[in-house]
C-alpha positions as CSV (number, residue, x, y, z in Angstrom):
1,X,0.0,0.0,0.0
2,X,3.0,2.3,0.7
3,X,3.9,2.0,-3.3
4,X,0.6,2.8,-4.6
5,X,0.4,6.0,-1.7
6,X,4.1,6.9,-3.3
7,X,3.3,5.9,-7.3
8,X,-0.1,6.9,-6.7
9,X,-1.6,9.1,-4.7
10,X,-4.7,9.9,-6.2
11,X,-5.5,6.0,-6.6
12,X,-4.8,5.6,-3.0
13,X,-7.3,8.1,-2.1
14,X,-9.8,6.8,-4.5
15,X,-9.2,3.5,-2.9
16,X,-9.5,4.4,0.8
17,X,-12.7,6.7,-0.3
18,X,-14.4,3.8,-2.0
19,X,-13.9,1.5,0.9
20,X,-11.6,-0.8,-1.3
21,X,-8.9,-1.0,0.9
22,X,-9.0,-4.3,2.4
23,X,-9.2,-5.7,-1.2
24,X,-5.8,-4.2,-1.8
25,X,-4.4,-5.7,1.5
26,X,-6.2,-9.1,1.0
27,X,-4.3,-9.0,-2.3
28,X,-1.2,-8.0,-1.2
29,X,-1.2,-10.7,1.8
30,X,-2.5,-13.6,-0.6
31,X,0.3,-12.7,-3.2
32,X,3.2,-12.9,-0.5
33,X,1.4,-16.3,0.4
34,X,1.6,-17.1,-3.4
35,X,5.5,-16.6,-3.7
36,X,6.1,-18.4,-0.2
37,X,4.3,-21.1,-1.3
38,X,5.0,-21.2,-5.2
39,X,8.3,-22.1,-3.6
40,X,7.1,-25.2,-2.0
41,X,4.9,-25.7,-5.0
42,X,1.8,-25.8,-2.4
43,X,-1.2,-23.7,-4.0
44,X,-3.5,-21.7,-0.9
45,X,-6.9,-23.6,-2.4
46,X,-4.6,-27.3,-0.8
47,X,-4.0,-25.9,1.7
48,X,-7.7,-24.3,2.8
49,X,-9.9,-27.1,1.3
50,X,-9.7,-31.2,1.9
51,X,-7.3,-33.0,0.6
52,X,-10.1,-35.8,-1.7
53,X,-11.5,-32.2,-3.0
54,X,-8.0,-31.4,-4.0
55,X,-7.5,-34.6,-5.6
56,X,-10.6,-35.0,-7.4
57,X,-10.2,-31.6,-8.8
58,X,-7.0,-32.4,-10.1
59,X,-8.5,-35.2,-12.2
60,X,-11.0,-32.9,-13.4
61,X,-8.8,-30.3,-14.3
62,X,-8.8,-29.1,-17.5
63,X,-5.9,-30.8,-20.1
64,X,-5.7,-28.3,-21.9
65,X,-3.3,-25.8,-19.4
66,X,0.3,-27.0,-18.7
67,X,2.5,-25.7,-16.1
68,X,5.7,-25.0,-15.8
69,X,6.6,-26.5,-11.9
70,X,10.5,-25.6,-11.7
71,X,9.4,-22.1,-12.9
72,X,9.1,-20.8,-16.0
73,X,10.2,-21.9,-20.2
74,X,10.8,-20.1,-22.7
75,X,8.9,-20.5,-26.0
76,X,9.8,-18.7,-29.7
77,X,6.6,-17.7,-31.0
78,X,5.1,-19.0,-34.3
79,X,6.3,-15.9,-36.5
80,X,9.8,-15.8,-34.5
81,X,9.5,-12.0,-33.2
82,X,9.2,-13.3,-30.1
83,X,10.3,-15.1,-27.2
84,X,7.9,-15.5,-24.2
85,X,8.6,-16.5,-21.0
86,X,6.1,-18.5,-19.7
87,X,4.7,-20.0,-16.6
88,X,1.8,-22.2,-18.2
89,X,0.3,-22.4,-21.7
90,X,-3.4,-22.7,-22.1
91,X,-5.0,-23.6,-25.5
92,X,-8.6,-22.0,-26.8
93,X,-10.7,-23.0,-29.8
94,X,-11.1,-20.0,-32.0
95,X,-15.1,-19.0,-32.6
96,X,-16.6,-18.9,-35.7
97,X,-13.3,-19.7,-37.8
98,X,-13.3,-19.5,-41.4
99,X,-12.3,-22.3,-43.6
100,X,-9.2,-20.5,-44.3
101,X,-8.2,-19.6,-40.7
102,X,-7.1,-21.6,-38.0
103,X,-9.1,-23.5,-35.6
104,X,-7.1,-22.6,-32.5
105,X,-5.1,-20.7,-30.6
106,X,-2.2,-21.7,-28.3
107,X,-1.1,-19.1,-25.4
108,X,1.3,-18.2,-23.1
109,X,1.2,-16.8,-20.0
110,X,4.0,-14.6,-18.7
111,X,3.0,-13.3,-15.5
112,X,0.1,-13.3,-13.3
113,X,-1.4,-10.1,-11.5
114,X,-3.5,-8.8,-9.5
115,X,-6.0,-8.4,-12.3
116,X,-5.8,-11.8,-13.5
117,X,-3.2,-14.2,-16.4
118,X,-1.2,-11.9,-19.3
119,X,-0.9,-14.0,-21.9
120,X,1.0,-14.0,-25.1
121,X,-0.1,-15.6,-28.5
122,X,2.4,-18.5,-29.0
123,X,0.9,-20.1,-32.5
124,X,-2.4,-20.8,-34.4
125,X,-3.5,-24.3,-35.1
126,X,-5.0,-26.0,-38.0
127,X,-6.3,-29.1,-36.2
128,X,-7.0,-30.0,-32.6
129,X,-4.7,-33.0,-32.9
130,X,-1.3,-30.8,-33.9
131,X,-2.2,-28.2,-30.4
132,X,-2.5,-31.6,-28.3
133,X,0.8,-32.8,-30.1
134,X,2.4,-29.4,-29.3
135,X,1.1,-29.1,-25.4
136,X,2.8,-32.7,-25.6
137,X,6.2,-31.7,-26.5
138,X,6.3,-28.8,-24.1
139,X,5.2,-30.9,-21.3
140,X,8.2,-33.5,-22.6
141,X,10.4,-30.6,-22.6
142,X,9.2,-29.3,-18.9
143,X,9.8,-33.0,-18.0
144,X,13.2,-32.8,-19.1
145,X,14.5,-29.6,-17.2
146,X,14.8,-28.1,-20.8
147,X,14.7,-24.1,-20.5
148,X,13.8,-23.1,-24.1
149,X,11.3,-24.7,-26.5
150,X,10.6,-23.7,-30.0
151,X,7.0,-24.4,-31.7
152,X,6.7,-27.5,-34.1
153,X,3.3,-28.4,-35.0
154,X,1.5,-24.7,-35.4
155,X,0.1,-23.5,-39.0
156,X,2.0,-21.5,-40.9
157,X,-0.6,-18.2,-41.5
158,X,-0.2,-14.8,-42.8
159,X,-1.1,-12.0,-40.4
160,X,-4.1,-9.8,-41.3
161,X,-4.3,-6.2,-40.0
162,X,-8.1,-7.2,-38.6
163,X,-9.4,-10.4,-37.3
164,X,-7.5,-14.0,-37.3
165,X,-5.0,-14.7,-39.8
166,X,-5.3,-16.7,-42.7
167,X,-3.9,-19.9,-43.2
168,X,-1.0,-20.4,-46.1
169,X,-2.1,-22.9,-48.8
């Protein structure tokens, strides 16, 4: 709270006026928990709910979101501009797709915040099979302690200006 009264004061004011300050030290407290914890790679919801909740949510768990467990990996992203550091990946079926674009999306996130995941766009997929291949290989390269991985199943596409890119033929 003493950064946001020194970065911003007027923020700090609107918080304390709107009664929002608890929210900010709830946060603050949970994310000290978070790195004391991420340490011990313990999350807060094992340790405040039961342990056959914890497992049977684990089963259920979507497959579709690896994480990194040592930390982070590094991942080239499809049109090689850039490099993201990331803590999970998370794939997502694009809407409404065109014939010509791709079917998915494969994400990385970088950091987490207060206000939730940043993510980066890692590659676009043709087919559901070649994103489960990829999330495959990262999770073979996390497995193996490896530090960098560089995308090997995503479609090669051609960036529009507005809306998805287009696949190449």
């Amino acid at each position: 709270m003493i950064a946001l009264l020194i970065h911003e004061p007027m923020e700090y004011v609107r918080v304390v006026l709107d009664g929002e300050m608890q929210g900010w030290i709830d946060a603050e407290d949970g994310l000290k928990c978070d790195e004391f914890l991420g340490g011990l790679n313990i999350s807060i919801d094992y340790l405040l709910n039961d342990v056959s909740v914890m497992e049977e949510k684990e089963k259920t768990e979507e497959k579709n979101v690896v994480y990194a467990p040592t930390g982070k990996i590094s991942i080239t992203s499809y049109d090689n501009k850039n490099v993201v550091i990331c803590q999970s990946v998370k794939t997502s079926p694009i809407l409404w797709a065109g014939k010509d674009e791709p079917k998915y999306v494969l994400n990385g996130v970088d950091k987490i915040t207060f206000w939730g995941e940043h993510t980066m766009i890692l590659g676009w997929y043709a087919t559901l099979e070649d994103v489960e291949k990829e999330i495959s290989e990262i999770t073979k390269a996390i497995q193996n302690g490896e530090n960098a991985y560089k995308l090997k199943y995503n479609a090669d596409v051609e960036d529009r200006t507005f809306g998805s890119p287009k696949l190449k033929k």
